[in-house]
Steps between C-alpha positions, in 0.01 A plus 500: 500500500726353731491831726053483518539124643692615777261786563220247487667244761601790756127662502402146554736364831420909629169448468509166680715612789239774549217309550645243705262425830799503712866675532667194479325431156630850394832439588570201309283654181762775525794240520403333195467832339857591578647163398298452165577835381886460562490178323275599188754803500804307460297295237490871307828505554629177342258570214591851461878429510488184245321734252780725477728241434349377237471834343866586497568185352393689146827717543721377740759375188465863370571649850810229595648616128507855628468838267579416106683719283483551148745636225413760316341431135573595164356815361438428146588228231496551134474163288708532173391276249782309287589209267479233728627717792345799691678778661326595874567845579487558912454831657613536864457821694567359843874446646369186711557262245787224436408359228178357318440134420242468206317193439306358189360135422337451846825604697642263329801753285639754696782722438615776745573921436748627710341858638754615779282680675563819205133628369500476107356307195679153473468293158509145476457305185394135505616255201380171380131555550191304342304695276206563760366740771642479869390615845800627648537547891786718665622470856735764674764422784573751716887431660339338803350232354201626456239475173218683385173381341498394133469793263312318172513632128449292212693521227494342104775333299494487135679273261478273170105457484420884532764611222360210280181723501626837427423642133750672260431887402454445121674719259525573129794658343488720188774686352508875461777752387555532846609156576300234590177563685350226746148557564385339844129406583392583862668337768358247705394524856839469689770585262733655568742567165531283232913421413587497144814311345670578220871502309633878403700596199812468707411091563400614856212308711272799607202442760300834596175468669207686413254610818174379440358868507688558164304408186784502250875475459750610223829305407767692311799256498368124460688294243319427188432164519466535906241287697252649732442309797246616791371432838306672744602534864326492782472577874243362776367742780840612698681252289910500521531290167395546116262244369523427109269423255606243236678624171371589188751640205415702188716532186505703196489616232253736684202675320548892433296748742285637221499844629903548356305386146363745232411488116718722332375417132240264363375453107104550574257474779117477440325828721346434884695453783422099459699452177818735611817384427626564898286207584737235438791623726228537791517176604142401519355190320173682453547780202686491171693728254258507206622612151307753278244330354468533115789704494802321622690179322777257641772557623372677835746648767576616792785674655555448874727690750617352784641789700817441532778254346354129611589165493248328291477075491179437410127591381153411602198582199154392506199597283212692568231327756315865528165357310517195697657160412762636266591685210602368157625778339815491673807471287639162372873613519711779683832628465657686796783723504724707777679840457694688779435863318192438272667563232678148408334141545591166516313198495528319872541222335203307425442587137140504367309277809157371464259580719138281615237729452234209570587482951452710701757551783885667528741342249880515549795583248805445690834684347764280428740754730420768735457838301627845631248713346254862564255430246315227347303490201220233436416435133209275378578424157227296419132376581157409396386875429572841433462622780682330877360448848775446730449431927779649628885432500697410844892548471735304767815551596748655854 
């Protein structure tokens, strides 16, 4: 713009000067020509030059600083998560750096990692840390001085408030000839094993942990009267500790695994598959041992096996709730009785025991001392009928 005003004002004075009437009118046109250009050209000038200054003034501080150099940066960081701590795992593949300053809480904490300028993975745990997530910034120093741009990862500390939360693999214990068996439900999200305590027949404390892929677990040398005491462990994403879930114990005597029973001899059993005399060692609620009808009279019996040589301390019994609401024609008292060959008996001590043939549910006979037995024989002796309906029969014991 500045350039088409001075065109404009030069055509202008020429085309004075030339039609001037006389020379000396031409002459002093062409004067003023001459000076007004050299002074609207040093006008340019001044402009020209003041816009430049103003232009480096935008990075003059950058250019007076001169050429900055950076450290190198980290590579990679892996965040470990801990209880109230968390292990930062740094790779380095360059040999340009010192050491590495990493900074949390707003640069407020900062603790250094000496490097040495030797490539490798450098681990650095951090203790005393509120349960919470943090941004985490790292810094490398070259030997001259110099630092590199942040390198950010984020990174999450556990602690009281997320093992509060975690839930305890359940597990049920039965004994079988084979020791005792416990029976775990499916493992929750995130477990990793569940820990089991217990006492051994040599008065030993025994912890074994079973991996949460593992369903059950056998125990061939608990004391009798031992305690069973569980919690399950876990781990967070890259975690370096265990978390635990809180305790929960279980104790005998321990119901027997029903597949080491069998009947061995019985007095009578009414036909069908729903009156057999196997029902009552199968451990279901819903079916009964019916008697023959018509035919049979008091006592009735049955003759269980239990596999092997057991310890026996106690019995669970209920009537018959396979009609619905319950059965009355259970017995009104029992006798039980223990052999080790089948051959010769003895009462476990309870003498002739009455038994409520009006409720429903599992009602317990507990020996007066644990019993070392293979086979047990159930005898109703007496009840409201000829014939007996009995539920079933649950035998307890290590």
């Amino acid at each position: 713009m500045k350039q088409s005003y001075y065109n404009k004002y030069r055509s202008l004075l020429e085309n004075k000067a030339m039609q001037a009437p006389s020379e000396k009118l031409r002459t002093y046109y062409l004067r003023m020509k001459i000076s007004n250009l050299y002074i609207l050209g040093i006008v340019m000038l001044l402009i020209f030059t003041q816009s430049c200054s103003k232009m480096n003034d935008l990075h003059q501080p950058y250019l007076d600083e001169g050429e900055i150099i950076y450290a190198a940066k980290v590579d990679s960081v892996t965040p470990g998560t801990g209880k109230n701590r968390i292990q930062l795992e740094i790779s380095i593949l360059t040999q340009r750096i010192d050491f590495v300053r990493i900074f949390w809480n707003d640069y407020l904490d900062s603790v250094d990692v000496t490097i040495g300028n030797t490539p490798g993975v450098y681990k650095t745990v951090l203790t005393d840390m509120d349960e919470r997530s943090y941004i985490f910034q790292f810094v490398s120093y070259d030997e001259f001085g110099n630092k590199s741009l942040p390198f950010e990862v984020t990174g999450k500390v556990y602690g009281d408030i997320y093992e509060s939360k975690l839930v305890s693999r359940s597990g049920k214990i039965v004994s079988s000839v084979n020791g005792l068996v416990v029976n775990f439900s499916s493992a929750p999200e995130g477990n990793v094993a569940t820990e089991m305590n217990y006492t051994n027949t040599s008065e030993e404390s025994v912890v074994v942990s079973i991996p949460a892929a593992d369903n059950t677990y056998i125990i061939t040398d608990n004391k009798l009267d031992s305690e069973f005491t569980f919690s399950s462990t876990y781990s967070a994403e890259n975690g370096i500790d265990m978390f635990y879930s809180s305790n929960y114990s279980l104790s005998g005597p321990f119901k027997f695994d029903v597949s080491d029973l069998s009947i061995i001899d019985y007095s009578t059993t009414h036909p069908g598959g729903d009156n057999n005399v196997s029902n009552i060692i199968s451990g279901d609620e819903g079916v009964r041992w019916h008697s023959l009808a018509g035919g049979s009279s008091y006592p009735h019996y049955a003759t269980i096996d239990m596999g092997g040589e057991r310890t026996i301390s106690k019995l669970g019994i209920w009537r018959s709730i396979f009609d619905g609401g319950g059965d009355n024609r259970a017995p009104d008292q029992i006798q039980l009785f223990v052999s080790m060959d089948n051959e010769n008996w003895s009462d476990i001590g309870l003498g002739l025991t009455p038994f409520n043939r009006f409720i429903n549910g599992e009602q317990f006979f507990e020996f007066p001392n644990t019993v070392q037995a293979r086979y047990l024989k159930f005898v109703a002796v007496s009840g409201p009928e000829n014939n007996m309906v009995l539920g079933g029969i649950n035998i307890y014991g290590f």
